[in-house]
C-alpha positions as CSV (number, residue, x, y, z in Angstrom):
1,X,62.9,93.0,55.7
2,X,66.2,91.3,54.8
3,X,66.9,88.0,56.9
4,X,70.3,86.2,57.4
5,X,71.0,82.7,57.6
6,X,72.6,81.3,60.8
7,X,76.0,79.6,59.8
8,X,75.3,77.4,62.5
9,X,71.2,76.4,62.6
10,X,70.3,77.3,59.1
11,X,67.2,79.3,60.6
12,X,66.8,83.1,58.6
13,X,67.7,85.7,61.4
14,X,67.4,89.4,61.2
15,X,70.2,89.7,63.0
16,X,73.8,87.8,63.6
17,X,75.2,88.1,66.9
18,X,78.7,87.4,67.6
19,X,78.4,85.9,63.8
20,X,74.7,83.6,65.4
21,X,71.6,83.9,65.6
22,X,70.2,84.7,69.2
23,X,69.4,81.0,70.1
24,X,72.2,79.6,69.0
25,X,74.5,82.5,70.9
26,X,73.1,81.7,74.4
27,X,73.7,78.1,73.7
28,X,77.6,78.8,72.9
29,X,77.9,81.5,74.7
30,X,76.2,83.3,78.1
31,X,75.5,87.3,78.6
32,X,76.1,86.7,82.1
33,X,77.7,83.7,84.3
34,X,77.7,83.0,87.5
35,X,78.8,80.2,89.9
36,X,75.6,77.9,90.4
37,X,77.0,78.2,94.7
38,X,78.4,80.8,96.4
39,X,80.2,81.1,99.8
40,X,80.6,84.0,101.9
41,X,81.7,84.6,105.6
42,X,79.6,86.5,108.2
43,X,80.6,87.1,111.4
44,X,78.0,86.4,113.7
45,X,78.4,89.0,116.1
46,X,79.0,92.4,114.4
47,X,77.9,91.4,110.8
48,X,81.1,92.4,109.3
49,X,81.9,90.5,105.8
50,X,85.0,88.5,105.4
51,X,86.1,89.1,101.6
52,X,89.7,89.0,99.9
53,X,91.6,88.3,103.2
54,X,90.0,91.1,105.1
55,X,86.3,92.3,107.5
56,X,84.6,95.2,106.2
57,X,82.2,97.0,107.6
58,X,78.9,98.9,107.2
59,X,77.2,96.1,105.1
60,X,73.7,94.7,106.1
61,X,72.8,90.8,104.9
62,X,71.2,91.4,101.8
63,X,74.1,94.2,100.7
64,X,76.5,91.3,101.1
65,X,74.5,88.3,99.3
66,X,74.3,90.9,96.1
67,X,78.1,92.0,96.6
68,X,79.0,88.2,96.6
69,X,77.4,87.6,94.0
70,X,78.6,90.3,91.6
71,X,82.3,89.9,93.3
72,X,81.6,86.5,90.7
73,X,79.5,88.1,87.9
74,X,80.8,87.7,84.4
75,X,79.3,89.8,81.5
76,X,80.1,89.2,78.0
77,X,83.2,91.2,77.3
78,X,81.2,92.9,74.2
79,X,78.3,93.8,75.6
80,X,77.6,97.5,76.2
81,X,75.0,100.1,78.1
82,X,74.4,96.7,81.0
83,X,71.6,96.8,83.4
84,X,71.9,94.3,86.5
85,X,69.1,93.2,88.8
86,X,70.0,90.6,91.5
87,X,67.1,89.8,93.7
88,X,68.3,88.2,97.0
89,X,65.6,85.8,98.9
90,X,66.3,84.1,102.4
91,X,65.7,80.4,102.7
92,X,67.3,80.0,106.0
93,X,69.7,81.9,107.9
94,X,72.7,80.3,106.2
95,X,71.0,80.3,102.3
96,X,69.7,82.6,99.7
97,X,69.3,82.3,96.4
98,X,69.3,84.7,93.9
99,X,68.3,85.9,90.7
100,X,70.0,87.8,88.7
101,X,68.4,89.9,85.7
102,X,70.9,90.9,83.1
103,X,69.8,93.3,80.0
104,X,72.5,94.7,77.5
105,X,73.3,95.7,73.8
106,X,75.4,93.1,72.4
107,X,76.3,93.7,69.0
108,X,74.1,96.5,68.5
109,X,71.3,93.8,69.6
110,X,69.4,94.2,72.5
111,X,69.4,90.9,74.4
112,X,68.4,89.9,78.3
113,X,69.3,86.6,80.3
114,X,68.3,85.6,83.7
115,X,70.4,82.9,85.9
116,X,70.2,81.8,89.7
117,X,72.5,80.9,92.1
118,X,72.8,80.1,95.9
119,X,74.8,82.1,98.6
120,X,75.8,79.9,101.6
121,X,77.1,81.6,104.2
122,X,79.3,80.8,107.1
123,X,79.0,82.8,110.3
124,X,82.2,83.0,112.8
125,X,83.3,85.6,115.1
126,X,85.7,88.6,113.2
127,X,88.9,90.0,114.2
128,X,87.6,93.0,116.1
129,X,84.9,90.7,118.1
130,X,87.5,88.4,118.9
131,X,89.5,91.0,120.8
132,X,86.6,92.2,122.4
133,X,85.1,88.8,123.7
134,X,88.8,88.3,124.5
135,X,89.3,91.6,127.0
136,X,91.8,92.7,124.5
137,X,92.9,96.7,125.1
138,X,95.9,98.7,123.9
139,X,95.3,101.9,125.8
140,X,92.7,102.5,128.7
141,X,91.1,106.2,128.3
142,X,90.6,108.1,132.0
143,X,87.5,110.3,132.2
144,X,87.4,112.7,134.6
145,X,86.9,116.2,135.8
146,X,89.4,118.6,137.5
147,X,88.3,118.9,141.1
148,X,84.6,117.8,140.8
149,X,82.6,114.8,139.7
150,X,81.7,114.3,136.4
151,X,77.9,115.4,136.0
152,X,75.8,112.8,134.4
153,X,75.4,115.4,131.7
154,X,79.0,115.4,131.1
155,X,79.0,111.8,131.0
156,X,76.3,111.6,128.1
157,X,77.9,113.9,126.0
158,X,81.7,112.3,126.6
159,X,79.9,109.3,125.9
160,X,78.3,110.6,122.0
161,X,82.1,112.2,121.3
162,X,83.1,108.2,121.7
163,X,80.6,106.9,120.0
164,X,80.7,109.7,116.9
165,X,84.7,109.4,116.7
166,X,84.9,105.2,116.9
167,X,81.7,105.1,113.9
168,X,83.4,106.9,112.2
169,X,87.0,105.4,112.1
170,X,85.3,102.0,111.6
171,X,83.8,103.8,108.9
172,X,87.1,104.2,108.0
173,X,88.0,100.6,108.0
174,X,89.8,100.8,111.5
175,X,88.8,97.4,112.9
176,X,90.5,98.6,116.3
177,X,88.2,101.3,117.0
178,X,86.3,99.4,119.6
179,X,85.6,99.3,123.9
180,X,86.1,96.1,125.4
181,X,85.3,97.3,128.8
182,X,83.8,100.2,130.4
183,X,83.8,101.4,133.9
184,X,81.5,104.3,135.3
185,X,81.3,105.2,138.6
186,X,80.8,108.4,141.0
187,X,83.9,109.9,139.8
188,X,84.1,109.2,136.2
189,X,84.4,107.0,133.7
190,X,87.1,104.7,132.4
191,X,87.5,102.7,128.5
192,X,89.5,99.7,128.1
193,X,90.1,100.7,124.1
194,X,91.4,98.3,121.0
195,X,93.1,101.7,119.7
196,X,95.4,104.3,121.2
197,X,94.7,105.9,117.9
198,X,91.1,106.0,118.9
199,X,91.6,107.6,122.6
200,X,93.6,109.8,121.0
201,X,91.0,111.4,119.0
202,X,88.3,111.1,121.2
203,X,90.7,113.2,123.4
204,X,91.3,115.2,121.3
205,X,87.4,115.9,119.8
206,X,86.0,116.4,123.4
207,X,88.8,119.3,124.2
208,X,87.4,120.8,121.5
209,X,83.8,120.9,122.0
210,X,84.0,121.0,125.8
211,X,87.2,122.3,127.2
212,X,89.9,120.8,129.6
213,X,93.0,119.0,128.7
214,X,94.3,115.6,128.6
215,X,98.2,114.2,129.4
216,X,99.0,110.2,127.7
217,X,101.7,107.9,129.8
218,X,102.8,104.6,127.6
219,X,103.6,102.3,129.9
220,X,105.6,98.7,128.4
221,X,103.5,96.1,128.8
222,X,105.6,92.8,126.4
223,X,108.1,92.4,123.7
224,X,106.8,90.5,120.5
225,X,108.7,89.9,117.3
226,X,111.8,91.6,119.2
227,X,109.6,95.2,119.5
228,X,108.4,96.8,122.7
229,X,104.5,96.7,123.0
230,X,102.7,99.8,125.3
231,X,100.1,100.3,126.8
232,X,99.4,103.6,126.7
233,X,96.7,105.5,129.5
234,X,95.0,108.9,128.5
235,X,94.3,111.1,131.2
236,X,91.3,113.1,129.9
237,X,90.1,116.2,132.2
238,X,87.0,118.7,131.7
239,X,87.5,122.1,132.9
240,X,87.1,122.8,136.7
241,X,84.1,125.3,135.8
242,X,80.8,124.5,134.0
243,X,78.7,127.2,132.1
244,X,76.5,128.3,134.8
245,X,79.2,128.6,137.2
246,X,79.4,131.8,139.5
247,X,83.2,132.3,140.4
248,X,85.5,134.1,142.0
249,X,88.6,135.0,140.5
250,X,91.0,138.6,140.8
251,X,88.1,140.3,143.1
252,X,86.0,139.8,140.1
253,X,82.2,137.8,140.6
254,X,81.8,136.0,137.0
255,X,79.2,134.1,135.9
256,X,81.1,131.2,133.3
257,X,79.7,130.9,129.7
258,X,82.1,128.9,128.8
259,X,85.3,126.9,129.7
260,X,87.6,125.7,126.6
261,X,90.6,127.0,125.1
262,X,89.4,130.6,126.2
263,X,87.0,131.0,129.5
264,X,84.2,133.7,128.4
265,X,81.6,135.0,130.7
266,X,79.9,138.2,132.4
267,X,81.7,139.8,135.0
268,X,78.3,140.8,137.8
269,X,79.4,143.3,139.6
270,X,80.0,145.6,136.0
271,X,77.5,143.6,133.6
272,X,81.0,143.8,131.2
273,X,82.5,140.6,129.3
274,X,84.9,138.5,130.6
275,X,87.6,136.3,128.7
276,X,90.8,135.1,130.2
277,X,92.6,131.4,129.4
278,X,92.2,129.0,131.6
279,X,95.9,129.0,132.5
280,X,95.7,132.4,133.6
281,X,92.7,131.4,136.2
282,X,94.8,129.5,138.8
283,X,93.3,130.4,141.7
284,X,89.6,130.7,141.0
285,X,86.8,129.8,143.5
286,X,83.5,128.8,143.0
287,X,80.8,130.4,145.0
288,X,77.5,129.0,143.4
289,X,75.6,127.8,140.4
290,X,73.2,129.7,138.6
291,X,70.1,127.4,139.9
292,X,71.2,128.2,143.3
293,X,69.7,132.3,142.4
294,X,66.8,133.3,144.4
295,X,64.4,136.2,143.2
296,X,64.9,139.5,144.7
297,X,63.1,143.0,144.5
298,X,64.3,145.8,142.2
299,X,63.3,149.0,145.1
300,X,64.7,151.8,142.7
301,X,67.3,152.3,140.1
302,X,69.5,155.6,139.0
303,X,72.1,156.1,136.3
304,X,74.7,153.9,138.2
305,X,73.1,152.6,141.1
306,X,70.4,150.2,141.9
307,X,68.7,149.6,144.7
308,X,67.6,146.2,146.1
309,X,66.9,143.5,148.3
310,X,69.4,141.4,150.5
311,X,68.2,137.9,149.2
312,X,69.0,136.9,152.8
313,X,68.4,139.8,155.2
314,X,65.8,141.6,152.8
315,X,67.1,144.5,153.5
316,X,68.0,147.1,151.5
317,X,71.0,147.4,149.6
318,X,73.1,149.4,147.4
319,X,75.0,148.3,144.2
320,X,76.6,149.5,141.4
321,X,74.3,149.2,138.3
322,X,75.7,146.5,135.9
323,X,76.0,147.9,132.2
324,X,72.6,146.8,130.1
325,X,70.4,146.4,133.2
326,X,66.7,146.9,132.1
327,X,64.8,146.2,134.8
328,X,63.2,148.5,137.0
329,X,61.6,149.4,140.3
330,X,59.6,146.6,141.0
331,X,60.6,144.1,139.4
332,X,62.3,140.5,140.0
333,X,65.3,139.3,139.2
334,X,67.6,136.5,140.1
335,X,70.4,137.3,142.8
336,X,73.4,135.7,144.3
337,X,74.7,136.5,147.7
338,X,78.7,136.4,147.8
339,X,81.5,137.7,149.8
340,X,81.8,140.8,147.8
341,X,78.1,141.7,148.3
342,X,74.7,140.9,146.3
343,X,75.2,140.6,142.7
344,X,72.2,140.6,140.4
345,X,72.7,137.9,137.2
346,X,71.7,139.1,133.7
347,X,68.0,137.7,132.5
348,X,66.1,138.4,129.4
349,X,63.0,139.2,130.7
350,X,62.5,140.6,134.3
351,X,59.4,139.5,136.4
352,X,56.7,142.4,137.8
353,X,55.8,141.8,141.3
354,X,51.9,140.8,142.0
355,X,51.4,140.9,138.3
């Protein structure tokens, strides 16, 4: 094996690095450095990270002790194929120290180095919990329904739209994507919100997936740096009908599947689909809910007539046989009483009677 003299120790090496032996590299010159302290910013309330004049997000303690720490790594400008371990351990709430691993080819040599440091860490309240301790709102979004009361349902699922579509534009970065006040009572709910932009979409996303409409009014609220400042309220309204609804609408008896951009149901009285827009449905009264069916008695059926009992009176009435009705003489099925006679609502499976 064919050794080399170190220029600077005299020792035989097999192998010069950066023109030294190993030893005498790491004593002129590091793999890796790194600050012996370093400082980082936490705010105390969210978590967010304070780091080159801005918060960020999504970052949980020991995520932010390693990226301070490599945010001050230095590697060798000549090393190549680099591995990096940095092992963060709490002390206290406001220290860690860390190790950091380091393995590389430097000069075609494999070499490793380990070095420590310490994170202290500041905690203070960020920009975005600042507003919020602070009552801070730039629009206010109304929650409501159009001539009913919002049904706890309603409200849970308005209320995972909001949540969904302000993750996700914090995700985003959007450090205004927050609720510094909520108010829910018996006819909906109302958000004090650090983001018109936010309301907006959460308008927007809940139209979609559940119907209605919603109106925005900017009112002025100040001047500052010579601009006009708004405040702007969003008027957010769920359809008048639910799916489960039994209406009235054009001498039609329809049982509501759905209420968004386009109302979809079954028409009773025929069994045959219905679709209209909800523009076009001014006028429409609601007669019942499907929960509010009672079980009735099939007594006969023919090709287009079937035979039943009055849910009220029991006695025996007449209809006009809706199109795919299956059940027959005998057995039960759920049955609304309205103004234009007994209707009978479609069911997958009909019940026998005394089986």
């Amino acid at each position: 094996m064919n050794y080399t003299i170190c220029p600077r120790c005299g020792k035989d090496t097999e192998r010069l690095i950066d023109g030294l032996c190993q030893e005498c590299f790491f004593e002129s010159s590091d793999l890796v450095k790194v600050p012996l302290v370093l400082h980082t910013t936490i705010c105390s309330g969210c978590g967010a990270r304070f780091s080159r004049g801005r918060w960020t997000n999504d970052l949980n303690i020991d995520e932010i002790i390693v990226q301070t720490v490599e945010d001050e790594l230095l590697i060798h400008e000549k090393a190549d194929d680099i591995d990096i371990c940095i092992e963060p351990g709490q002390m206290t709430p406001h220290l860690y120290r860390v190790r950091v691993k380091v393995s590389a080819s430097l000069m075609g040599e494999e070499v490793s180095q380990e070095v420590g440091a310490e994170v202290r860490i500041t905690r203070m309240a960020c920009d975005m919990c600042s507003r919020v301790s602070g009552g801070y709102f730039e629009s206010i979004l109304q929650i409501r329904a159009t001539k009913r009361r919002l049904t706890d349902d309603e409200k849970k699922k308005c209320m995972s739209i909001v949540s969904s579509v302000l993750e996700r534009m914090r995700k985003r970065g959007d450090r205004m994507a927050f609720i510094s006040n909520s108010i829910d009572d018996r006819e909906g709910i109302d958000l004090y919100m650090g983001s018109a932009n936010a309301s907006r979409d959460i308008c927007r996303e809940t139209v979609a997936g559940l119907g209605g409409s919603f109106s925005e009014s900017p009112n002025l609220f100040t001047r500052k740096d010579g601009k006009d400042v708004y405040r702007v309220t969003f008027s957010l309204r769920l359809p008048e009908f639910m799916p489960g609804d039994i209406i009235e609408f054009g001498g039609k008896v329809v049982e509501v599947k759905k209420f968004g951009r386009n109302v979809t149901g079954t028409d009773l009285m025929t069994g045959s689909r219905f679709i209209s827009k909800p523009d076009d449905m001014q006028g429409a009264e609601l007669l019942a809910r499907r929960e509010d069916a009672v079980k009735t008695v099939v007594v006969a059926t023919e090709k287009d007539e079937l035979m039943l009992l009055d849910p009220e009176t029991f006695e025996t009435v007449t209809i006009k046989r809706p199109l795919l009705f299956t059940a027959e003489a005998g057995d039960e099925v759920p049955a609304i009483r309205t103004r234009n006679g007994v209707v009978v609502l479609p069911e997958g499976t009909a019940k026998k009677t005394g089986k």
